[in-house]
C-alpha positions as CSV (number, residue, x, y, z in Angstrom):
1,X,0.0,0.0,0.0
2,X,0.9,3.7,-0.5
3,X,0.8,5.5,2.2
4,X,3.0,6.9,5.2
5,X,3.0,4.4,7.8
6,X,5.9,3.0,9.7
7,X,6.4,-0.4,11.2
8,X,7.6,-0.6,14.7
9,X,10.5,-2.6,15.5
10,X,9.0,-4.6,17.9
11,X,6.0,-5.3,16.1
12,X,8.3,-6.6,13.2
13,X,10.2,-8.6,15.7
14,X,6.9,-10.4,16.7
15,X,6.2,-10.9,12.7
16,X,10.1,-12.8,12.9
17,X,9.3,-15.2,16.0
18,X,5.8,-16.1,15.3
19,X,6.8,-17.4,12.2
20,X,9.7,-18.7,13.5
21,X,7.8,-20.7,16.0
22,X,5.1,-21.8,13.1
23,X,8.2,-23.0,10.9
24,X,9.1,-25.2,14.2
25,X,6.2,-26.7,14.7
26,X,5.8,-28.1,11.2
27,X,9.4,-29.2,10.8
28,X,12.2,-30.3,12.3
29,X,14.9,-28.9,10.0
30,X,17.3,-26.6,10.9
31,X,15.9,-22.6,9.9
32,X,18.5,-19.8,8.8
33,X,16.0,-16.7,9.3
34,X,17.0,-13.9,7.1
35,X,15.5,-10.1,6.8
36,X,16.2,-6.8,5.5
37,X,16.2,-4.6,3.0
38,X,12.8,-5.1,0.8
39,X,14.4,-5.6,-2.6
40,X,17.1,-8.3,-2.0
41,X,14.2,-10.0,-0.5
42,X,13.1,-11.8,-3.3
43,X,16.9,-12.8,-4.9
44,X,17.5,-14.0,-1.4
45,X,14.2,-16.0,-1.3
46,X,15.8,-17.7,-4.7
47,X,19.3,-18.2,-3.3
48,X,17.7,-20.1,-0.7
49,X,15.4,-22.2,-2.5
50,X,19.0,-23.4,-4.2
51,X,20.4,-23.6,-1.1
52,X,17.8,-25.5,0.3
53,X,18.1,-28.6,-2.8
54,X,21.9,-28.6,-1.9
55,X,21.2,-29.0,1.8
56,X,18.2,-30.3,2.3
57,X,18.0,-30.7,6.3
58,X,18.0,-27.2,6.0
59,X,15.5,-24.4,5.6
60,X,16.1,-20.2,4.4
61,X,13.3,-18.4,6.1
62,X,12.7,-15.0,4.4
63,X,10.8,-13.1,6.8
64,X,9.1,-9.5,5.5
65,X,8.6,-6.4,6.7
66,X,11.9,-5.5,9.2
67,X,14.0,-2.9,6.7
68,X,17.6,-2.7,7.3
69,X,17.4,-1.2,10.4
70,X,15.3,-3.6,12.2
71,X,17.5,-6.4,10.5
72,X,20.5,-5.1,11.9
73,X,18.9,-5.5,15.5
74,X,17.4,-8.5,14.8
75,X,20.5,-10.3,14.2
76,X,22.1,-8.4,17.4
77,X,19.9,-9.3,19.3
78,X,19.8,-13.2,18.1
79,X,16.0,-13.1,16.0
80,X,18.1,-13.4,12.7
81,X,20.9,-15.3,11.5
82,X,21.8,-12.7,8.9
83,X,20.8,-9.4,7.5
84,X,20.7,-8.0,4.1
85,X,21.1,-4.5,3.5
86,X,21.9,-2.2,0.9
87,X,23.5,1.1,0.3
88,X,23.9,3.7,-2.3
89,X,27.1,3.3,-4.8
90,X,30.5,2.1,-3.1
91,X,29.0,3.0,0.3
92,X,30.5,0.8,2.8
93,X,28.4,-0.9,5.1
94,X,29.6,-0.9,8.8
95,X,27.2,-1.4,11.6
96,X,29.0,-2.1,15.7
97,X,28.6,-6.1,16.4
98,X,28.6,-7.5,12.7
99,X,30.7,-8.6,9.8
100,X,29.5,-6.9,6.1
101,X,30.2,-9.3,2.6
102,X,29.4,-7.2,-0.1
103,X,27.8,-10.0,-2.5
104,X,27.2,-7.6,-5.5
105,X,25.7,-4.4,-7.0
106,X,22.6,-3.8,-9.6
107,X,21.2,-1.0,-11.4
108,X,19.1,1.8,-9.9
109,X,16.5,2.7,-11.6
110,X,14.3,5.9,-12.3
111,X,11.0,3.3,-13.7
112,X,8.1,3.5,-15.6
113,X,5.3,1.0,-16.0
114,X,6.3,-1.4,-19.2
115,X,3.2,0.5,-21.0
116,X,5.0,4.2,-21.0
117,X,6.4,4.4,-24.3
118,X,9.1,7.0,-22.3
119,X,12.5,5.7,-22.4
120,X,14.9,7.7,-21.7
121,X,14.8,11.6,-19.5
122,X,17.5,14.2,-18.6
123,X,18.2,15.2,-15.5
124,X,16.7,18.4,-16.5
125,X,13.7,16.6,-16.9
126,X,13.9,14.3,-13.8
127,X,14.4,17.9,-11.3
128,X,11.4,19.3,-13.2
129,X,9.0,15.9,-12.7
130,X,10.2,15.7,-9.0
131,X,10.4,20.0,-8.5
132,X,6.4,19.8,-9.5
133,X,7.4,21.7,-13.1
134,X,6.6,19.0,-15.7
135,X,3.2,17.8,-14.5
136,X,2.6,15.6,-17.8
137,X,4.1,13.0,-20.0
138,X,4.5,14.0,-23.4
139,X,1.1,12.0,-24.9
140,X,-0.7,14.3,-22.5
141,X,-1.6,11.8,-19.8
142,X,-0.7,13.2,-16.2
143,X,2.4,12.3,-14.4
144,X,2.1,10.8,-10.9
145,X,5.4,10.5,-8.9
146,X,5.4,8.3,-6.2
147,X,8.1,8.7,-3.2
148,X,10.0,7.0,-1.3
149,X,11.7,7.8,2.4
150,X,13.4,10.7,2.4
151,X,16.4,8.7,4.4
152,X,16.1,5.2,1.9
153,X,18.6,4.3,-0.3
154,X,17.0,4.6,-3.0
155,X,16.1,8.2,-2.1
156,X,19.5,8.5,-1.5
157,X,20.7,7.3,-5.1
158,X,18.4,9.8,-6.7
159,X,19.5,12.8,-4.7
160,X,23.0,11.7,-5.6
161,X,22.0,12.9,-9.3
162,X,22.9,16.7,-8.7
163,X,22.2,19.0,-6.3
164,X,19.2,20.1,-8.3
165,X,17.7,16.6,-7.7
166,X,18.6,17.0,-3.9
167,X,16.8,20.1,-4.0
168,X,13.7,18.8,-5.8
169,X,13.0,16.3,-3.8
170,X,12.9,18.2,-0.7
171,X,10.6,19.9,-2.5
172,X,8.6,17.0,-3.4
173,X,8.9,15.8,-0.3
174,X,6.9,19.0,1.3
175,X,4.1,19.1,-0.8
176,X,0.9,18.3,0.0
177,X,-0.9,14.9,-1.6
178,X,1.8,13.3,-3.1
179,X,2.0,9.0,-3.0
180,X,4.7,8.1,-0.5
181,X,5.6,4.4,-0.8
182,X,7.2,2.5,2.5
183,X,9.0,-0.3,0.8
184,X,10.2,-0.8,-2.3
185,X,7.3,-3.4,-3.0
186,X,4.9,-1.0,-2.4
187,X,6.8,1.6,-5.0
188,X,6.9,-1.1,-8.0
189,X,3.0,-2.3,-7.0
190,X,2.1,1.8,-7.3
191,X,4.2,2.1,-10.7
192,X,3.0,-1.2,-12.5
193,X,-1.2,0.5,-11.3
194,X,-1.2,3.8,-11.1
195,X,-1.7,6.1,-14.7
196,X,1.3,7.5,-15.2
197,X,3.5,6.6,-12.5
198,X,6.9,7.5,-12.4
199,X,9.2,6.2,-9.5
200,X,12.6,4.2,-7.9
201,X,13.6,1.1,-7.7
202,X,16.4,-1.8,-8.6
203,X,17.0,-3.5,-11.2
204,X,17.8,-6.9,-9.2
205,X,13.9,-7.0,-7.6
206,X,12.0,-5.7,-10.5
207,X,13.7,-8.8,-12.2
208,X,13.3,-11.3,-9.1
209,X,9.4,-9.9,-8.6
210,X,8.6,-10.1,-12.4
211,X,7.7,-6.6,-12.7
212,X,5.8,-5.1,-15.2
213,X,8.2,-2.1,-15.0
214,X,11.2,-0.8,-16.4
215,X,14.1,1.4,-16.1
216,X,14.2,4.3,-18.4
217,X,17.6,5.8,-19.6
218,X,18.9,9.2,-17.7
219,X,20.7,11.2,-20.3
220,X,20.6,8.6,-22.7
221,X,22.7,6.5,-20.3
222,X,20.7,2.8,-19.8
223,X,20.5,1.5,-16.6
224,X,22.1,-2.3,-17.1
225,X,24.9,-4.4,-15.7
226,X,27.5,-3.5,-18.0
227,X,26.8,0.0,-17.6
228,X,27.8,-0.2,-14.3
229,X,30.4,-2.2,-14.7
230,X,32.2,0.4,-17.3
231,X,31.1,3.2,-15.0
232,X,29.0,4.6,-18.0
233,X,26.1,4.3,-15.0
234,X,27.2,5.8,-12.2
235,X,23.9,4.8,-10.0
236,X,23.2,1.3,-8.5
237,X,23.0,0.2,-5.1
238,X,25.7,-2.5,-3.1
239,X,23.9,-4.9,-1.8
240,X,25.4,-7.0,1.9
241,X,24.9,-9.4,4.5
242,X,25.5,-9.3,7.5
243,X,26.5,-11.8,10.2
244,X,27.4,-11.8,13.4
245,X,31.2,-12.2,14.7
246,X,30.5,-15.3,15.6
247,X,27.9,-16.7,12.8
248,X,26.5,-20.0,13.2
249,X,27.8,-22.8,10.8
250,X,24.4,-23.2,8.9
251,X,25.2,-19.0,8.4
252,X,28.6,-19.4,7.2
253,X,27.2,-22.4,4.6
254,X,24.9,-20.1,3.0
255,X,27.2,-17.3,3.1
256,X,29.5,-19.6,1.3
257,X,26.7,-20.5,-0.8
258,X,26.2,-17.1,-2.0
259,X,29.5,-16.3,-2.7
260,X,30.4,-19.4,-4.3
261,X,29.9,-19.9,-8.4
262,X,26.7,-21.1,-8.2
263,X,25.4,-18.5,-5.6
264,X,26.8,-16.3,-8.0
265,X,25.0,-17.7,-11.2
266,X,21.8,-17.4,-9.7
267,X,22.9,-13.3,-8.5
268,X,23.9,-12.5,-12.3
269,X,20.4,-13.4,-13.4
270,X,18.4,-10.7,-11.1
271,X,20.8,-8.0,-12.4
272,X,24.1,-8.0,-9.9
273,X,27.3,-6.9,-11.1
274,X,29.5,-9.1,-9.4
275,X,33.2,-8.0,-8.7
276,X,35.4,-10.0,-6.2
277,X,32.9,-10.8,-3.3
278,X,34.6,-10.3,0.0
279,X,34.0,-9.1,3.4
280,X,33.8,-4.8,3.9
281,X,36.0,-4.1,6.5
């Protein structure tokens, strides 16, 4: 849903041990629980159903609705096994407590719904959409932007586009009736329904999800793998996990998992650019 809400930590918590507790009574296999950010949710989900055919006395629990933040505390305070976060560019991911692996990086994207024929916009354009300037796509049909978070990453990607952007987006941010989306799910749901969306996201869970969304080009520059790779894109998002110091060994198998070829075959099909995996410290 679209709309400003914020889940508590301790209700999310709750959410994490009554389906942990669920997942126990029904079977006796050893859980990794795993939570975080919203859009490596779904590539984690598919890491862990590979996981889980290599290792079968062992279930990946993907448990929604926690964020980063609440993760983090999760796994400190022994609800998780292991976090997933992301952050904007070559941010390094440091949190007190924890060890980071940075498993890869994917496109950001500025997306459409697959129906816009719009493929490509300026950054001219994109501070005049957000700054409330350009109110309409070019057939005529209105533009809707949906927000997200002014402190997400994603936010944070897209204010990393100039310091125009920074600036309209504050100003997007203050104006009255405009669609604020909580979680990245709840962005991609708003642009794939509402008439002439326009919002943010990543390229690795629109793939994952099946979206009916796509990037459009900023100053003719596409949004893909390569272009990251060549640093022809210069935004995409670093994606982590997170363990504790002292992970469990069913952590440190599907870390090694993930990190490992195959982990890495499945990561290069949601969109990841994968340079030498390796602990961020």
């Amino acid at each position: 849903m679209i709309h400003k809400r914020k889940t508590s930590f301790r209700a999310a918590l709750f959410i994490v041990l009554s389906t942990e507790m669920c997942l126990i009574g029904r079977s006796s296999a050893e859980t990794i629980k795993i939570a975080g950010s919203g859009g490596a949710l779904a590539v984690m989900q598919a890491l862990g159903d590979a996981f889980g055919k290599k290792h079968p006395g062992t279930r990946v629990m993907i448990a929604p609705g926690l964020g980063s933040g609440g993760a983090r505390r999760a796994l400190l305070g022994g609800a998780l096994d292991l976090a997933v976060t992301s952050k904007p560019g070559n941010a390094v991911e440091r949190t007190e407590g924890t060890v980071p692996y940075r498993y890869g990086s994917a496109p950001f994207l500025v997306a459409v719904a697959q129906s816009n024929p719009v493929t490509n916009l300026s950054t001219r354009e994109l501070v005049e959409i957000y700054g409330g300037t350009i109110t309409s796509w070019p057939n005529g049909q209105r533009l809707r932007v949906i927000l997200r978070p002014e402190t997400e990453p994603d936010t944070e990607v897209l204010k990393s586009i100039s310091s125009d952007m920074e600036r309209a987006l504050k100003a997007a941010h203050s104006r009255e009736g405009m669609m604020l989306a909580v979680t990245e799910q709840d962005s991609a749901k708003g642009i794939e329904t509402v008439p002439g969306a326009i919002g943010i996201s990543g390229l690795a869970s629109v793939l994952a999800e099946k979206r009916a969304m796509k990037g459009v080009s900023i100053n003719g520059r596409p949004p893909s793998v390569k272009a990251i790779a060549d640093g022809t894109y210069p935004w995409f998002k670093t994606y982590y996990l997170l363990t504790k110091r002292e992970p469990s060994a069913s952590s440190r198998l599907f870390l090694e998992f993930v990190l490992s070829p195959g982990g890495r075959q499945i990561l290069s099909l949601f969109g990841h650019w994968l340079p030498e995996a390796q602990a961020a410290r």
